[in-house]
N, C-alpha and C positions, 0 to 999 in steps of 0.2 A: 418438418420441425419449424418453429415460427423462428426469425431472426430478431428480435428483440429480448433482451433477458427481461424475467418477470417483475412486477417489484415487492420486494418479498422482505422479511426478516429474518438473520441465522443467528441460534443463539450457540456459547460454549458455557462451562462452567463457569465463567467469567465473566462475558463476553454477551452486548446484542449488537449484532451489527444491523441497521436497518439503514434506510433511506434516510438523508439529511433533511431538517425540518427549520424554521424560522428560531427557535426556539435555542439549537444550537450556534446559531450566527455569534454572539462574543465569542465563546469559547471556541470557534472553529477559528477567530480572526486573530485571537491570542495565539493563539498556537501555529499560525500562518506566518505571523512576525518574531518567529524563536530563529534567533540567531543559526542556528546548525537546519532548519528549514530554509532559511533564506542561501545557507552554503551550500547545498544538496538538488535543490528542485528551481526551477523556471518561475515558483510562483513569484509576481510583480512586490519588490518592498518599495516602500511600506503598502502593508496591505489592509486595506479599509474594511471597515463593515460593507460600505455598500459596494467593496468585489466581492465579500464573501454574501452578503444578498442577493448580489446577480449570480453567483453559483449554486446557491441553494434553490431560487426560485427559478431557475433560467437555463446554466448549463449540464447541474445534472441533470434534471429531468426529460432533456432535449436529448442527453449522450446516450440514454436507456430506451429515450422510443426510437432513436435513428438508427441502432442498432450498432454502434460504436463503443459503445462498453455500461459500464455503470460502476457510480458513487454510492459509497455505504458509510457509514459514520459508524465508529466506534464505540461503544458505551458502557462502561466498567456495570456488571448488573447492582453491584450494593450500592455503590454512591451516587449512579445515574451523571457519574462524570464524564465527560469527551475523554478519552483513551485518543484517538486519531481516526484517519480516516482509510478505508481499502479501496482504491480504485483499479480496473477493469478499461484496456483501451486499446487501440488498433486490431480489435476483433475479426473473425474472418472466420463467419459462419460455412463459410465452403471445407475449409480445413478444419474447422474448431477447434481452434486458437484462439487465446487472448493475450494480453501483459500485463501482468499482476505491477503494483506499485503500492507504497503503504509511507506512512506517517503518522508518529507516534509524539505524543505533546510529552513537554519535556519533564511535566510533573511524573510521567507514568513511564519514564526509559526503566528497562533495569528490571522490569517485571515478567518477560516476557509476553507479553502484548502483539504485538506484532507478529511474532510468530504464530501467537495460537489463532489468530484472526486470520491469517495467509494459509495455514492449514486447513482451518473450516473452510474457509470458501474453494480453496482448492477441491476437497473432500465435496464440494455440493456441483462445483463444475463438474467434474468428474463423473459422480454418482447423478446428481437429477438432470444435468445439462448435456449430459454427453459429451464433454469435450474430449480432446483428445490431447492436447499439447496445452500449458502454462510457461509464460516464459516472463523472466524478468531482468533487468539491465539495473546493475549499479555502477557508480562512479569509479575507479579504479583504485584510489583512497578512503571509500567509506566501506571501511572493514563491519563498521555495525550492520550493515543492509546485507554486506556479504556473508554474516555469518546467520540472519533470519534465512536466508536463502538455503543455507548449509544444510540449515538444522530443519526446514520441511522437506528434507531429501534434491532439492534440487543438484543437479549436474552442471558444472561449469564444461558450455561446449566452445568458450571461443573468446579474441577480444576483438571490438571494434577499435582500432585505435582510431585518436584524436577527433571520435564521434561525440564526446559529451562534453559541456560546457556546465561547469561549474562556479561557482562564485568564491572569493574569499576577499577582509579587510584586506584597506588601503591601508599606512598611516592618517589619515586626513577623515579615518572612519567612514571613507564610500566603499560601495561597493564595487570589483572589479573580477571581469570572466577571467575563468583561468578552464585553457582545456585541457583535454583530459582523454582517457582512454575509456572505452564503458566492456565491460564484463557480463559475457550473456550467458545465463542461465538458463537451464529447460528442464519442464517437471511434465513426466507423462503418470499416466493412471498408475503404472505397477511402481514406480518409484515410490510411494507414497505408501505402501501399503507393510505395514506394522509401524509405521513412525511415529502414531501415536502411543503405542505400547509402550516404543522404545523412549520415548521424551516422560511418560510416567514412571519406567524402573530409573530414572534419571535423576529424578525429583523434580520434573511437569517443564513450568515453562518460565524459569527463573534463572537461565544462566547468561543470558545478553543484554547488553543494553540494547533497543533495537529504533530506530527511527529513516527514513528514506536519504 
């Protein structure tokens, strides 16, 4: 099997997740500077169009031929709106294993988003890629990422403590690390199987708010 993921597009009823393109660059840098992105995730604030140019033209494209994961963009199918992004990383084609991560822009929390984007691609690892293991790390306080996790079946196996480093305001409006405990999840093939059934007798994928 080749160690690079292909580059491809998944679509859901909702949902195309494909490859980032120049196109989405504002709207990938709006949503990079949303205050609970900047509390959450490592990415650099403020965050410029031209970080989000070098990752559109530069790092994802490099993270998907080196065989280290890969970047997919979001995109609501009726409004052709950025939804967020699903990323794919510290891969390990030997085990087939990846670590799923997600961000959701803050126009579109609340709809389920996130989750139904982490279950398709789960569902295409799985099924076209052969994987064998998904695993994801949230903060120990971001109950939203923990409950997208909940709700594609993942399994909480464990904490890492004082492994994550998160941000929150100063008074003086900087920003300042605050660490943290991170929560590892782990989703194999048969955990996943009816959970789409069970999130449609449910009423679909509308009961979180969901962002990284």
């Amino acid at each position: 099997m080749t160690n690079t993921f292909p580059d491809i597009s998944l679509n859901t009823e909702r949902l195309v997740l494909r490859p980032l393109e120049d196109e989405d660059i504002p709207a990938f840098t709006e949503m990079m500077n949303d205050e609970q992105v900047a509390a959450w995730t490592s990415v650099p604030q403020p965050f410029t169009e031209a970080a989000a140019r070098t990752w559109v033209d530069e790092y994802a494209p490099s993270t998907r031929t080196s065989g280290r994961g890969l970047d997919l963009v979001v995109i609501e199918f009726l409004t052709q709106r950025l939804v967020g992004i699903i990323r794919l990383s510290r891969t390990d084609w030997h085990v087939r294993s990846t670590e799923l991560s997600y961000i959701t822009a803050p126009w579109a929390r609340g709809e389920g988003y996130a989750s139904e984007a982490s279950l398709a691609t789960a569902q295409w690892l799985f099924n076209d890629q052969k994987f064998e293991r998904l695993e994801l790390r949230t903060a120990a306080d971001n109950t939203a990422s923990q409950q997208v996790a909940q709700k594609i079946g993942c399994i909480s196996e464990g904490v890492l403590r004082g492994a994550c480093i998160a941000r929150t305001r100063t008074e003086d409006g900087r920003w300042e690390d605050l660490r943290t405990d991170f929560i590892v999840w782990g989703l194999l093939p048969e955990d996943i199987e009816g959970i789409a059934e069970q999130l449609a007798d449910t009423g679909g994928f509308t009961s979180y708010s969901d962002w990284n």
